[in-house]
C-alpha positions as a printed NumPy array, in Angstrom:
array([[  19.724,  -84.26 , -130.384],
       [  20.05 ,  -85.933, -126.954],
       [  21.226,  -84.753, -123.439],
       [  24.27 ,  -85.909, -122.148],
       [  25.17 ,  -85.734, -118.787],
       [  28.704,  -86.653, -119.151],
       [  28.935,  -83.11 , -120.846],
       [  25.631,  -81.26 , -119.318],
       [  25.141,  -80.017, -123.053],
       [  22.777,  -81.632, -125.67 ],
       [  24.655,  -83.687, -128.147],
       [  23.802,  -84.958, -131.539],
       [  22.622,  -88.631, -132.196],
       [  24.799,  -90.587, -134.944],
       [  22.875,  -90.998, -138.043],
       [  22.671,  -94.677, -137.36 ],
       [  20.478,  -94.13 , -134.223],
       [  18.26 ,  -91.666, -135.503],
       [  14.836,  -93.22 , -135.83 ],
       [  12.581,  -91.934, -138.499],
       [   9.008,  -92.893, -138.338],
       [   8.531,  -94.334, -141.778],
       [  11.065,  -96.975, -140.965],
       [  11.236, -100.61 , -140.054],
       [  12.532,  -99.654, -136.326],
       [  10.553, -101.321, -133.37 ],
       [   7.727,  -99.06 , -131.929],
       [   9.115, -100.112, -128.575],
       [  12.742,  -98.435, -129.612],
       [  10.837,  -94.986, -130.117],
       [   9.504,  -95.26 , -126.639],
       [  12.508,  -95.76 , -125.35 ],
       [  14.092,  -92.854, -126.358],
       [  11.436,  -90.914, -125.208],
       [  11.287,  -92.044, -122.193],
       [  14.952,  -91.829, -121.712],
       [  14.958,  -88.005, -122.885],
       [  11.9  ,  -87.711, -120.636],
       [  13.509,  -89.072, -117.542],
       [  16.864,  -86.897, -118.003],
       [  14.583,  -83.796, -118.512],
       [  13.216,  -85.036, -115.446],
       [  16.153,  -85.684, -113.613],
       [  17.87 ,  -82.066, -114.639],
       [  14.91 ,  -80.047, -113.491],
       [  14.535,  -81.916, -109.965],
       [  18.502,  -82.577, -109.805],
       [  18.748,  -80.83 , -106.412],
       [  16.27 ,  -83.286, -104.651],
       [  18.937,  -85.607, -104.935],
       [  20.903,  -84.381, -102.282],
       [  19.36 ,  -85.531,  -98.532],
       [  19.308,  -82.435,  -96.966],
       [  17.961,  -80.205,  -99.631],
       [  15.388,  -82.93 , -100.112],
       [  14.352,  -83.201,  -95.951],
       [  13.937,  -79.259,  -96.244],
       [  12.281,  -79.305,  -99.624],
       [   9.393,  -82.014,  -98.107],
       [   8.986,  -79.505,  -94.627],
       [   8.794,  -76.198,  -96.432],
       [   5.935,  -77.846,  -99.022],
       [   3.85 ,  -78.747,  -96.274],
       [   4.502,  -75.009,  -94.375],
       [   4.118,  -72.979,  -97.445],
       [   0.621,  -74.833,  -98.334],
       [  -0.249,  -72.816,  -94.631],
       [   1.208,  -70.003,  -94.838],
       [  -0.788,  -69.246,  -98.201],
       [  -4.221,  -70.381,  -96.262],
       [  -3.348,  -67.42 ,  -93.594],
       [  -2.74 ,  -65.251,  -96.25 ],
       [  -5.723,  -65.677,  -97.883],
       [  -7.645,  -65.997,  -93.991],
       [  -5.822,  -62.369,  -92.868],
       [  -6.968,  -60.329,  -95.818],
       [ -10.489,  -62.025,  -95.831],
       [ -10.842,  -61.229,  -92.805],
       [  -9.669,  -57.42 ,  -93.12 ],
       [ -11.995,  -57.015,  -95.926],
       [ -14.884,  -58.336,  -94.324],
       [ -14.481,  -56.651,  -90.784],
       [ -13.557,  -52.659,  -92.52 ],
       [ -14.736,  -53.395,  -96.674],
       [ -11.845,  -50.737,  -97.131],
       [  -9.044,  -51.132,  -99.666],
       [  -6.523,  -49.003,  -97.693],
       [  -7.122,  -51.023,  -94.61 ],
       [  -6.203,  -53.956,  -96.85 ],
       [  -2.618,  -52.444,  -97.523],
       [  -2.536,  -51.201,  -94.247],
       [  -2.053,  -54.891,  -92.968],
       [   0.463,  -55.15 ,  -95.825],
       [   2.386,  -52.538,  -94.736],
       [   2.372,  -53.328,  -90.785],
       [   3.7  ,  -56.954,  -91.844],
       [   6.535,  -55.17 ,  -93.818],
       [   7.43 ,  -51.957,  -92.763],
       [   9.704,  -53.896,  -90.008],
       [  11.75 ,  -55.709,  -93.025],
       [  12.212,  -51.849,  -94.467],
       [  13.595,  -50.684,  -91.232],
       [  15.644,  -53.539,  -89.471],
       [  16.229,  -55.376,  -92.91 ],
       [  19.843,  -54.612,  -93.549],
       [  20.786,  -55.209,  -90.008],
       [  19.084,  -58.632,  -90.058],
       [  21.513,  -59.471,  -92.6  ],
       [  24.045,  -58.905,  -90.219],
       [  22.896,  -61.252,  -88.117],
       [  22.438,  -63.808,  -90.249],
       [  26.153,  -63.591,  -91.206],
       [  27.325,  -64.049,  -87.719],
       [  25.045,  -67.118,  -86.576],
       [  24.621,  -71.188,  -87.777],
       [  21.724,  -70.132,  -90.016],
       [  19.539,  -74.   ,  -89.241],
       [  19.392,  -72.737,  -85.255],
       [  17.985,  -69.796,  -86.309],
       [  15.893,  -70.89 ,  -88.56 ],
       [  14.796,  -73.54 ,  -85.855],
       [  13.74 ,  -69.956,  -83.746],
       [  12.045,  -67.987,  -86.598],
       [   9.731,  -70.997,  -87.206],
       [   8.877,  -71.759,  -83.762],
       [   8.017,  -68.216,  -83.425],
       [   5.741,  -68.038,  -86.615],
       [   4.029,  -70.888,  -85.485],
       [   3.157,  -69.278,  -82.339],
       [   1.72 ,  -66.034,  -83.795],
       [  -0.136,  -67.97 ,  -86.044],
       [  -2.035,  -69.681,  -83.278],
       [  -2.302,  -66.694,  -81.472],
       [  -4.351,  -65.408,  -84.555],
       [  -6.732,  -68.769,  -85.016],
       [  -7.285,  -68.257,  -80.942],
       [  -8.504,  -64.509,  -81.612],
       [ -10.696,  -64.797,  -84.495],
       [ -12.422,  -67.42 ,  -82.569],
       [ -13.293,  -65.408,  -79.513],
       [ -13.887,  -62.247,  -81.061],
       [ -11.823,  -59.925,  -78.731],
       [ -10.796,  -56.963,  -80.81 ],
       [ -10.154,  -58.949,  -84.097],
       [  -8.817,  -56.189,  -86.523],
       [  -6.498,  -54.86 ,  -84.272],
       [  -5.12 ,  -58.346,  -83.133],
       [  -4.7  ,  -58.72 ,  -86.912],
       [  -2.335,  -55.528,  -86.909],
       [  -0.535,  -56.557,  -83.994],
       [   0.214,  -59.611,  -85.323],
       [   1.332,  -58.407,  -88.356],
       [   3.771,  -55.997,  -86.938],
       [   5.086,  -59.127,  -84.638],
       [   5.454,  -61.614,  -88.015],
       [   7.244,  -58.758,  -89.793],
       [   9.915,  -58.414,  -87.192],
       [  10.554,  -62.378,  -87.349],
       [  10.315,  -62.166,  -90.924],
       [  13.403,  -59.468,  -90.788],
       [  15.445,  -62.879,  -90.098],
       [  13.612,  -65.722,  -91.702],
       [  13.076,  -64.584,  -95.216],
       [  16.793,  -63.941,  -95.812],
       [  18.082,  -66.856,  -93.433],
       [  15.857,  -69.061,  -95.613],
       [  17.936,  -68.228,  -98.419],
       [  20.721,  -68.007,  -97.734],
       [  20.56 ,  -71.562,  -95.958],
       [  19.896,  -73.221,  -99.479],
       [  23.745,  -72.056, -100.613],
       [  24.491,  -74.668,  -97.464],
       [  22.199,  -77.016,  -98.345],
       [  23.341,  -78.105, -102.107],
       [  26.111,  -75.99 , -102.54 ],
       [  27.055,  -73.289, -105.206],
       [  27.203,  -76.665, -108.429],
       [  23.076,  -76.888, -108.017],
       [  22.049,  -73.422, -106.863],
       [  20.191,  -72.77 , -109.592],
       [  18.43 ,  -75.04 , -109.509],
       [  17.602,  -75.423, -105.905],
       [  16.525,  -71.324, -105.868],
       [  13.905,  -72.286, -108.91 ],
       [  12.212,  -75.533, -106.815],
       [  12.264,  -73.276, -103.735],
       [  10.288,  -70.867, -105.902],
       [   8.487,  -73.699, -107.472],
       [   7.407,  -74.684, -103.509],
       [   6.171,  -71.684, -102.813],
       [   4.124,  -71.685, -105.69 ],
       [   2.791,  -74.783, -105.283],
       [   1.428,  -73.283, -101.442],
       [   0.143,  -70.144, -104.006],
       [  -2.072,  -72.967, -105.873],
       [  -3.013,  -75.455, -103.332],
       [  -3.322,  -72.747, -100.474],
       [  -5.776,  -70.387, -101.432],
       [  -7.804,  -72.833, -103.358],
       [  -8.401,  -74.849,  -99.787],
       [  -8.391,  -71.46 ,  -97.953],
       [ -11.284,  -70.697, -100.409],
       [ -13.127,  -73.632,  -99.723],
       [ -12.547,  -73.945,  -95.939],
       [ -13.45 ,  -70.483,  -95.147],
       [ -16.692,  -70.715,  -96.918],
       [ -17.58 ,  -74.274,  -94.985],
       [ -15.784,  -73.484,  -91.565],
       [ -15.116,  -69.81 ,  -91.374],
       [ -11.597,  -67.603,  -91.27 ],
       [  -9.93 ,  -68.862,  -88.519],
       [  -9.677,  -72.608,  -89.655],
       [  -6.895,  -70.962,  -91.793],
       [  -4.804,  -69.985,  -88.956],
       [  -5.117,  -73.073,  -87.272],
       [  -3.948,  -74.883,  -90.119],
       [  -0.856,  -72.832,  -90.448],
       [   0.125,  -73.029,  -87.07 ],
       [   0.448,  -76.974,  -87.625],
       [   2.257,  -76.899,  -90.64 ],
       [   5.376,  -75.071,  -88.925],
       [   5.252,  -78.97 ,  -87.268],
       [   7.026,  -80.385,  -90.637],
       [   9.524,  -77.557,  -91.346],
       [  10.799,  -77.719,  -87.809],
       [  10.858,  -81.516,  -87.85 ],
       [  12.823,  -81.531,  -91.216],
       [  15.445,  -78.914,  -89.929],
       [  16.263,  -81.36 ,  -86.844],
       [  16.856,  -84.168,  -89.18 ],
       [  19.161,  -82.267,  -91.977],
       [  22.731,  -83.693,  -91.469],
       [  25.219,  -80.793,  -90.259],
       [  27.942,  -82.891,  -91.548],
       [  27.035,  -82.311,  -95.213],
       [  26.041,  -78.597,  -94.903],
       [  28.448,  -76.443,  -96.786],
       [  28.772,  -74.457,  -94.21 ],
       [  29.957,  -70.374,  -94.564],
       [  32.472,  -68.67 ,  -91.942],
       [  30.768,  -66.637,  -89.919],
       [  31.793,  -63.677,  -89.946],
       [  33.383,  -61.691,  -86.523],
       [  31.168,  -59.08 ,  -85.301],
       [  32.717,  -55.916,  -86.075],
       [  31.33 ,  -52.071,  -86.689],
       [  29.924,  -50.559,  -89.918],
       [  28.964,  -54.273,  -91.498],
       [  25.771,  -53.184,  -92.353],
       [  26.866,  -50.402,  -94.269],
       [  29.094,  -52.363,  -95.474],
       [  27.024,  -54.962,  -96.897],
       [  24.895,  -51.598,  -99.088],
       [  27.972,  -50.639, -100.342],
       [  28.843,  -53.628, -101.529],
       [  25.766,  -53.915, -103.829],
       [  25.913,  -50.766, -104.554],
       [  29.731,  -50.895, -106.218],
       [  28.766,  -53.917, -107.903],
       [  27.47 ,  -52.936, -111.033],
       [  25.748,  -56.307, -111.825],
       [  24.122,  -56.325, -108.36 ],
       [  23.078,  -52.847, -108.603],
       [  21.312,  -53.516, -111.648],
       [  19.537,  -56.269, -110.593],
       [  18.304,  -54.456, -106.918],
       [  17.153,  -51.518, -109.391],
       [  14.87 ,  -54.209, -111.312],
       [  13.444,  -55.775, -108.615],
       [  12.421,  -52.029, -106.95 ],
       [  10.506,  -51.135, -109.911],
       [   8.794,  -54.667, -110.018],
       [   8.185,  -55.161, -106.221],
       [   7.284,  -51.581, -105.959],
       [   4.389,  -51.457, -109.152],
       [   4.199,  -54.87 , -110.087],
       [   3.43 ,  -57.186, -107.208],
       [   0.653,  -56.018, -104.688],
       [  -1.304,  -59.089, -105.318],
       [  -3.001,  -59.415, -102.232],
       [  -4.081,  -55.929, -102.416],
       [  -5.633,  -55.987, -105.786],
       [  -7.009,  -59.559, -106.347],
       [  -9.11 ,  -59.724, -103.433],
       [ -11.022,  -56.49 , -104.76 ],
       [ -10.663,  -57.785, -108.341],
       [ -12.754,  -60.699, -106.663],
       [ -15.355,  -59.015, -105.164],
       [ -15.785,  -55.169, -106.992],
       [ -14.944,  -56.487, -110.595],
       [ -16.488,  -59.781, -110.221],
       [ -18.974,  -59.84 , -107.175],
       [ -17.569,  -63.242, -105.994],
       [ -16.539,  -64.27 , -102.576],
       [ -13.631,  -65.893, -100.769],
       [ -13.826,  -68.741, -103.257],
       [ -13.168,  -66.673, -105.772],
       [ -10.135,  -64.918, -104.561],
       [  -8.588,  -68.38 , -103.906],
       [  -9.239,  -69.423, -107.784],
       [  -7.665,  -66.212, -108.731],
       [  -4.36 ,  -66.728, -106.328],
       [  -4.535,  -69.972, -107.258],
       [  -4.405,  -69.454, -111.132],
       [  -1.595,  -66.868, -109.853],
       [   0.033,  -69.785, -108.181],
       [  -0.424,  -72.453, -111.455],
       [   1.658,  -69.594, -113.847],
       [   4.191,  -69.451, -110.862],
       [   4.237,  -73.115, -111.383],
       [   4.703,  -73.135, -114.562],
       [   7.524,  -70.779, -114.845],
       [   9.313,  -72.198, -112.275],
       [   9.414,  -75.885, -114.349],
       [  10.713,  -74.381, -117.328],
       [  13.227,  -71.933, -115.546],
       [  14.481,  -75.121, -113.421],
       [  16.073,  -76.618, -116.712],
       [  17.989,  -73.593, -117.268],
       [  21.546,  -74.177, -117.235],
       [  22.239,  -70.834, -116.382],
       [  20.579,  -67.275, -116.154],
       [  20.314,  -64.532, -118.817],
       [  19.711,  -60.781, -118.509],
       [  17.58 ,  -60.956, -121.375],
       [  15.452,  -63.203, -120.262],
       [  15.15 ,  -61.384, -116.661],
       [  14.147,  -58.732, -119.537],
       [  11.893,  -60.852, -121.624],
       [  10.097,  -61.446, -117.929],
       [   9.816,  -57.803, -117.097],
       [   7.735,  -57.345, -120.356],
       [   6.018,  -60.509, -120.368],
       [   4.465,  -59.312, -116.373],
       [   3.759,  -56.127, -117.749],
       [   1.619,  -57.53 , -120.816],
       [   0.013,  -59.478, -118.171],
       [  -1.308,  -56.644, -116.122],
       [  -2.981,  -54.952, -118.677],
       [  -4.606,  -58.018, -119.838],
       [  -6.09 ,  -58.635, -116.676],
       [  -7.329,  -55.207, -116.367],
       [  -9.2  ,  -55.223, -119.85 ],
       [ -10.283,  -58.679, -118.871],
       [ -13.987,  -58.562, -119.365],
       [ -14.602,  -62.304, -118.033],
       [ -13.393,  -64.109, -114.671],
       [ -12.156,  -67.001, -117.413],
       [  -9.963,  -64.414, -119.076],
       [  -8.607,  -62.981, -115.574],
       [  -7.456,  -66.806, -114.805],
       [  -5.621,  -66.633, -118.002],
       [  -4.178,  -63.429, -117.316],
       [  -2.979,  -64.549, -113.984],
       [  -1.381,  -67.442, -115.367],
       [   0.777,  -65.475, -117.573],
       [   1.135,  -62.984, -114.507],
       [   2.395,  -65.872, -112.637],
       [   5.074,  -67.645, -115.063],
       [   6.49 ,  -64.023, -115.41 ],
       [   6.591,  -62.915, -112.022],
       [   8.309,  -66.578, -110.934],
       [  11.106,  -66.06 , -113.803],
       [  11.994,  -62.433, -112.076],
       [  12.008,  -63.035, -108.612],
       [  13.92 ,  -66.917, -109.514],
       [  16.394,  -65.137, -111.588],
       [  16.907,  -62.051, -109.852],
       [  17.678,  -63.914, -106.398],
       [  20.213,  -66.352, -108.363],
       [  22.258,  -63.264, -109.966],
       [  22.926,  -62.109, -106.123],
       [  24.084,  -65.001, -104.879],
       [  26.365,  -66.652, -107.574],
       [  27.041,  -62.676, -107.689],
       [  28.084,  -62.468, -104.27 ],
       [  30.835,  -63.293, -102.324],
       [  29.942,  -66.374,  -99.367],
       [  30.685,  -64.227,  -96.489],
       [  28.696,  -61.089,  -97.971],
       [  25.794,  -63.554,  -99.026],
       [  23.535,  -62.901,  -95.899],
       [  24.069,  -59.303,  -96.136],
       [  22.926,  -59.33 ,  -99.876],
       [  20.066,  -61.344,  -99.196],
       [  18.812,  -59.386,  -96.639],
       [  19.11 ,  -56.481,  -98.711],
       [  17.178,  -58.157, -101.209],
       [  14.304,  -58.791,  -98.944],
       [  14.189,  -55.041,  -97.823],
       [  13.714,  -54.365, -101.905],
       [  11.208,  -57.736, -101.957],
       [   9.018,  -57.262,  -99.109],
       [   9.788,  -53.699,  -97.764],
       [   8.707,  -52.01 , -100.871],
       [   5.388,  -53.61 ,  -99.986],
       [   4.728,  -50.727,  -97.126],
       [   4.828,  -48.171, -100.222],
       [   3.584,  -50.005, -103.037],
       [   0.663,  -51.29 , -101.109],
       [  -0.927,  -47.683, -100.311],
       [  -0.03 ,  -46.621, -103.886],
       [  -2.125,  -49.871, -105.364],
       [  -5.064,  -49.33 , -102.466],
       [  -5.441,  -45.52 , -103.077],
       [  -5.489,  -45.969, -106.644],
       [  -8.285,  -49.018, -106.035],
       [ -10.224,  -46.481, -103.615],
       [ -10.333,  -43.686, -105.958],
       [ -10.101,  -45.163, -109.298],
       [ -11.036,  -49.015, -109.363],
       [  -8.939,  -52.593, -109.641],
       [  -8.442,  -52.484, -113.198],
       [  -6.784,  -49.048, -113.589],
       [  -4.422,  -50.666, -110.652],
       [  -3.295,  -52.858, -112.913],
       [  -3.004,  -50.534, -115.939],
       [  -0.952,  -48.597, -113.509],
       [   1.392,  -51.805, -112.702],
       [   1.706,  -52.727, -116.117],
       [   3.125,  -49.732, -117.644],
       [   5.633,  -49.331, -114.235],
       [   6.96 ,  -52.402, -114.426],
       [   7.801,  -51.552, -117.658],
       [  10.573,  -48.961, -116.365],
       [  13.438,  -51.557, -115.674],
       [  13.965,  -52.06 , -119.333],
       [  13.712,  -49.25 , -120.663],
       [  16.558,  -47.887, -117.872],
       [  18.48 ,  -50.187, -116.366],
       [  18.428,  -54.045, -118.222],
       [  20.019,  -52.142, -121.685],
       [  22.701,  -51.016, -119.802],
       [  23.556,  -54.172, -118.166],
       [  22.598,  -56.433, -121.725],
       [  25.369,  -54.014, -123.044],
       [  28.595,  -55.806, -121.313],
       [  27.158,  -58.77 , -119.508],
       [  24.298,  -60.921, -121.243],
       [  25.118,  -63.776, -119.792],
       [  25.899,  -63.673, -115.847],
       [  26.166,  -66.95 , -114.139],
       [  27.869,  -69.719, -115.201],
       [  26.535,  -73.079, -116.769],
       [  25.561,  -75.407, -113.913],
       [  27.419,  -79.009, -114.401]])
């Protein structure tokens, strides 16, 4: 079999082009073919980097997300080494995202209304700024940890914009043909920053201290905002914003919630975001209680976090379209993961843990964001994303004191016995009852 793009379906080869390996045909023929299978492989998975403006915006948010990680990993070092408390851990978690939990819906609104790129423009600039407000801080000492809460509180109430203007601005970058596809290499960026972030994070805060990593975030912003004043407006598929009006926020959660498809989904990703995903809660203590490492060592465990995101994200790019069972398969898959990396007795088994914790957690978060959009109607898409990211990030401000009181009191590992067996919960309730009338919800990309 062979892929044909005339058709975007595989196709098979005449019998007179098959090659068998015990006959006469030229070695060189073989390679051929598998280089030509290799480079339309290649070519579906990265189709979306085709089109200019997608690709400006992909090369500016690598270089940003690669930062943003190193902060990351710089804030909760920090935290940890100024208070050595879990619950002051997820208290900077839940200062960050308590503002997305409040103001989330409403941001939505917003985002409806405006030209997404100028706002975008705005919610960078301003993240760049409160990151080098941080790196100026840590370097002079003045009240560090609560700097670090202020700051967090200020990021959270830009992030109430940027998270959902982000994606929503990738339905007017490539349009809805390559969505798909363009949702899994956004994911597939941010993983990337996941491996390559924390593992120089790691290294630099070791050689150069904590507030290197804020420094280095506050430059990266440079490339994002760069790329955003080249994209070409004429090309953008742009949405109609919508007239401000009364009640469109309530509007927008009774959309979702009428939508039985979108309902389903939002239900999933609760449970998940909720149980599942309090990373940097748990693996900087799995680092340092379980393992007696140091910052190095939580920035080999995000980073093996970030290679399974990686890897997930390649293989879900191909997909011509998304599946309810395999949202499914994913829920299980993360929950198998968790409770191997709580019985793992080695760091080396961890890293493979995290790896599968990764792939899992990418196909979930990939998947579930692509069944809202191609879900959604265009003028209700900012409304939907923004409810997304109050499910996404605003569960963090409860799931993060769950996942640090149950550290304090009862250790890493039964954390993530606990997040295992609750992330089981969306398929035993609510993925049966949407495999039972809709298995297969988006259609085929061309």
């Amino acid at each position: 079999m062979f892929w044909d793009p005339a058709r975007s379906n595989f196709a098979v080869e005449p019998a007179a082009c098959r090659v068998r390996w015990g006959s006469t045909v030229d070695a060189s023929d073989r390679w051929s073919k598998v280089q030509a299978r290799a480079s339309a492989a290649f070519g579906r998975t990265f189709r979306s980097v085709r089109v200019p403006n997608y690709r400006r915006y992909f090369i500016g948010t690598t270089v940003s997300v690669i930062g943003s990680w190193m902060q990351r990993v710089g804030q909760d070092w920090l935290v940890l080494k100024l208070t050595h408390s879990a619950v002051a851990l997820s208290l900077t978690q839940t200062l960050q995202f308590l503002p997305i939990l409040v103001l989330g819906v409403w941001g939505g609104v917003i985002i409806d209304r405006v030209d997404t790129r100028k706002l975008l423009i705005i919610t960078q600039s301003l993240q760049a700024v409160l990151a080098g407000l941080l790196a100026l801080v840590s370097v002079i000492g003045f009240h560090p940890l609560a700097a670090v809460y202020i700051l967090c509180v200020a990021l959270g109430l830009v992030t109430v914009f940027d998270t959902p203007a982000r994606q929503t601005f990738v339905n007017e970058l490539v349009g809805p043909d390559d969505i798909v596809n363009a949702l899994t290499l956004n994911s597939t960026v941010n993983n990337v920053g996941r491996l390559v972030g924390p593992a120089i994070a790691g290294v630099a805060i070791s050689a150069l201290g904590v507030s290197i990593t804020f420094g280095v975030n506050a430059l990266s912003f440079i490339a994002v905002l760069v790329q955003l004043a080249l994209i070409n407006q004429s090309e953008l598929h742009r949405r109609i914003p919508i007239p401000k009006a009364r009640g469109q926020a309530v509007e927008g959660l009774r959309y979702v919630w009428h939508n039985r498809q979108l309902r389903a989904v939002m239900l999933v990703v609760i449970c998940v975001s909720i149980f599942g995903q309090n990373f940097r809660v748990l693996l900087p203590l799995l680092a340092t209680d379980t393992f007696h490492g140091n910052a190095q060592t939580y920035g080999w465990l995000t980073a093996m976090l970030g290679l399974g995101a990686i890897i997930g994200a390649m293989l879900t790019a191909g997909f011509p379209h998304a599946t309810a069972r395999a949202l499914a398969l994913a829920c299980l898959l993360f929950a198998v993961a968790n409770l191997c990396a709580a019985g793992s007795p080695t760091l080396l088994l961890a890293f493979g843990s995290l790896v599968l914790m990764g792939s899992a957690n990418v196909v979930i978060n990939t998947f579930s964001r692509t069944l809202l959009q191609v879900g959604s109607d265009a003028q209700m898409i900012g409304r939907v994303m923004a409810i997304y990211s109050v499910v996404f990030l605003g569960s963090t401000p409860i799931g993060a004191p769950i996942a640090g009181a149950i550290c304090e009191f009862a250790g890493v590992r039964v954390a993530f016995v606990a997040a295992g067996l609750l992330s089981v919960l969306p398929i035993v309730w609510v993925l049966p009852r949407l495999l039972r009338r809709d298995a297969v919800v988006l259609p085929a990309t061309p």
